[in-house]
N, C-alpha and C positions, 0 to 999 in steps of 0.2 A: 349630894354635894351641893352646897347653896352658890350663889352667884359670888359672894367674895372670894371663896375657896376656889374657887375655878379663875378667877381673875388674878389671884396669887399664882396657880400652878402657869398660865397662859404669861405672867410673866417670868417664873423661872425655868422654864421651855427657851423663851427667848435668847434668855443669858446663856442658854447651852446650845444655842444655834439651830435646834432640831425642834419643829412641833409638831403636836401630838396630830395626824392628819384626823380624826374622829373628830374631837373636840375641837378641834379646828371650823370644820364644818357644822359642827349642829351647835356650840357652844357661847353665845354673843359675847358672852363677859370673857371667857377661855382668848375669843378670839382678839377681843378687845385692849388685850392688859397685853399679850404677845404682840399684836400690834404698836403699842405705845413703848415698851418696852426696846423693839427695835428700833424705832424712831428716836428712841431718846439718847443714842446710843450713834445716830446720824447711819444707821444699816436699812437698806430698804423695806420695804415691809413686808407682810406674812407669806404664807403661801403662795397665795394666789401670784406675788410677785416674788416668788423665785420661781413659779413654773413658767412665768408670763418671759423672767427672763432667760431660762433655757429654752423656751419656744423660740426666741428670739435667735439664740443663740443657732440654734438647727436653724432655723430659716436663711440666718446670713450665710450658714456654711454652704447650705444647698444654694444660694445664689451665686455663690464664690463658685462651685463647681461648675454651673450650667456654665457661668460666663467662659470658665477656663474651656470646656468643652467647644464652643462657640466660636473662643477666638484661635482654637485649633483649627477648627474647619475653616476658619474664615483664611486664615495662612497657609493650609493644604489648598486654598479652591476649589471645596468639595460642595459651599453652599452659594457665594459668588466668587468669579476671578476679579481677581485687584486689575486697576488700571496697569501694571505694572507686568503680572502674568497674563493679563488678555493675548491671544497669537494675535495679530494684524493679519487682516485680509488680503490675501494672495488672490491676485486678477485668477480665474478659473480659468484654465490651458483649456485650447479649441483641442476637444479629439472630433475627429472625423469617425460617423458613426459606421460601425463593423457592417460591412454588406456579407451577408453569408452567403458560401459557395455551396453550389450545390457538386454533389461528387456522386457520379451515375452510379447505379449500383447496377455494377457488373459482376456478375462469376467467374472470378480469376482462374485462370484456366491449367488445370494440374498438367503438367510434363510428363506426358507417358514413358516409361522406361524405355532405355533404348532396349530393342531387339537385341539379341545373341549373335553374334554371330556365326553368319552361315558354316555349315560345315556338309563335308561330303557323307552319305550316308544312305545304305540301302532301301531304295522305296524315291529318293530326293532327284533332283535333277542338275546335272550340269551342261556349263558352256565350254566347248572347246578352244583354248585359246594359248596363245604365245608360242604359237610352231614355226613364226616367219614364214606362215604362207604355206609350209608342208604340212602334210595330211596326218594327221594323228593314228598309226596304228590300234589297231585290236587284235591280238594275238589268239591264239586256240586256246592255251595256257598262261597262267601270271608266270611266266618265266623268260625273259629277255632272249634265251634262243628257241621257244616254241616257235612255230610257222605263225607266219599271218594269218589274219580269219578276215580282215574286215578294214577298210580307212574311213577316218571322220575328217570332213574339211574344220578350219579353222570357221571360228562362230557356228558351228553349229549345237544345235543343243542335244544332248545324249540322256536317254535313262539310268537309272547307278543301279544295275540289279541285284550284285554280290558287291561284298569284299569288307574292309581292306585285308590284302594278303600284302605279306613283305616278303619280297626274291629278289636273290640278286642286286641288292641296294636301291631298289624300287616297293616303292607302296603301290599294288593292284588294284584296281576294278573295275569288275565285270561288268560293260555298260552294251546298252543296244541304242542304235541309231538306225537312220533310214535307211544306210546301206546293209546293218547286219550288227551283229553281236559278237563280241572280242574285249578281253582281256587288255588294261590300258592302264600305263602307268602314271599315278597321279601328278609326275613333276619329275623335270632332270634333276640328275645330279648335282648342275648350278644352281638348283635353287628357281628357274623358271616353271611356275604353276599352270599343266598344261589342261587339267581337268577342275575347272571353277565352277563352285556353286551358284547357281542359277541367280540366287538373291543376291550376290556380290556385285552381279552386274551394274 
C-alpha cells in the first residue's frame, strides 16, 4: 500500500470517527491524512487525543471521589474535628486517690451444729430435780405401789441403769445413787420433770 493510499484511507477512517489503531501507530501518512481530516472538521485529533482525553476524563472522576470521600471524613471528625464539633475542655474534677484497705484474712469461723438434745437413756446420767425439797423415791418395782427401795435428795446426780417402762401413767427408770438403787418415775402427772439429763443442766 503506497503512502497516498494510506493517506486516503487515514482520512476516510476520520470521517467514520474510528481509526484503524495499527496504522495509526506505525503508518505516518495513515496517521497524517486522519489527523488533518479531524482537524478540518474542528474535532480534536487522532488517538493519542482521544485517549489523552479519557485519561483525563478518569483522572477527574477519581479526583471527584477522593475529595467526596474527604469531605466526608472531614464532617464525620474522623480526620480533624471542626472548630464547631471540638468538646471544650472541662477543668479535671480533683478525685482523692483510692487508699486501699487492707481486710485481715481471717478464717471465718463455721457454727457447729447445735447438740441434740439431751434425753434420758440407759448407760446416761441424771439430775434429780423439782421435788420442792422432798426426796425423790426409788421403788423395788416400776409400779406406783411397789415398796420403796431407796430416796434421792433433790440435785443429786443418779445413774439411768434400765428403763423406760410405762406403769401406772408413769414412765420408769431404774437408777442407782449413793443411797442405793430403785425404780423412779421420770415426771409427775403435772408435767414436773423430776429425773433431768445431766447435760440439761
Amino acid at each position: 500500500m503506497d503512502t497516498e493510499e494510506m493517506y486516503r484511507r487515514g482520512v476516510a477512517d476520520a470521517e467514520q470517527g474510528e481509526p484503524h489503531p495499527f496504522y495509526y501507530q506505525h503508518y505516518y501518512q495513515y496517521r497524517r491524512g486522519y489527523d488533518r481530516a479531524r482537524r478540518s472538521r474542528g474535532l480534536p485529533g487522532g488517538i493519542y487525543d482521544v485517549r489523552r482525553r479519557r485519561r483525563t476524563r478518569l483522572i477527574a472522576i477519581a479526583l471527584l471521589l477522593i475529595a467526596g470521600v474527604v469531605v466526608v471524613l472531614v464532617w464525620r471528625g474522623r480526620i480533624w474535628p471542626t472548630a464547631a464539633r471540638r468538646p471544650t475542655a472541662q477543668p479535671a474534677a480533683i478525685v482523692a486517690p483510692a487508699i486501699p484497705t487492707r481486710t485481715p484474712i481471717v478464717a471465718t469461723p463455721t457454727p457447729s451444729p447445735a447438740p441434740p438434745p439431751a434425753v434420758l437413756h440407759a448407760g446416761g446420767v441424771a439430775t434429780v430435780a423439782n421435788t420442792q425439797g422432798a426426796p425423790l423415791r426409788g421403788r423395788k418395782q416400776p409400779s406406783a405401789k411397789a415398796p420403796v427401795a431407796v430416796s434421792f435428795k433433790e440435785g443429786e446426780q443418779v445413774r439411768i441403769l434400765e428403763g423406760p417402762v410405762d406403769a401406772d401413767g408413769f414412765t420408769w427408770w431404774r437408777v442407782k445413787g449413793p443411797g442405793g438403787t430403785g425404780w423412779s418415775a421420770q415426771q409427775s402427772k403435772e408435767g414436773a420433770i423430776w429425773l433431768v439429763p445431766a447435760s440439761d443442766q
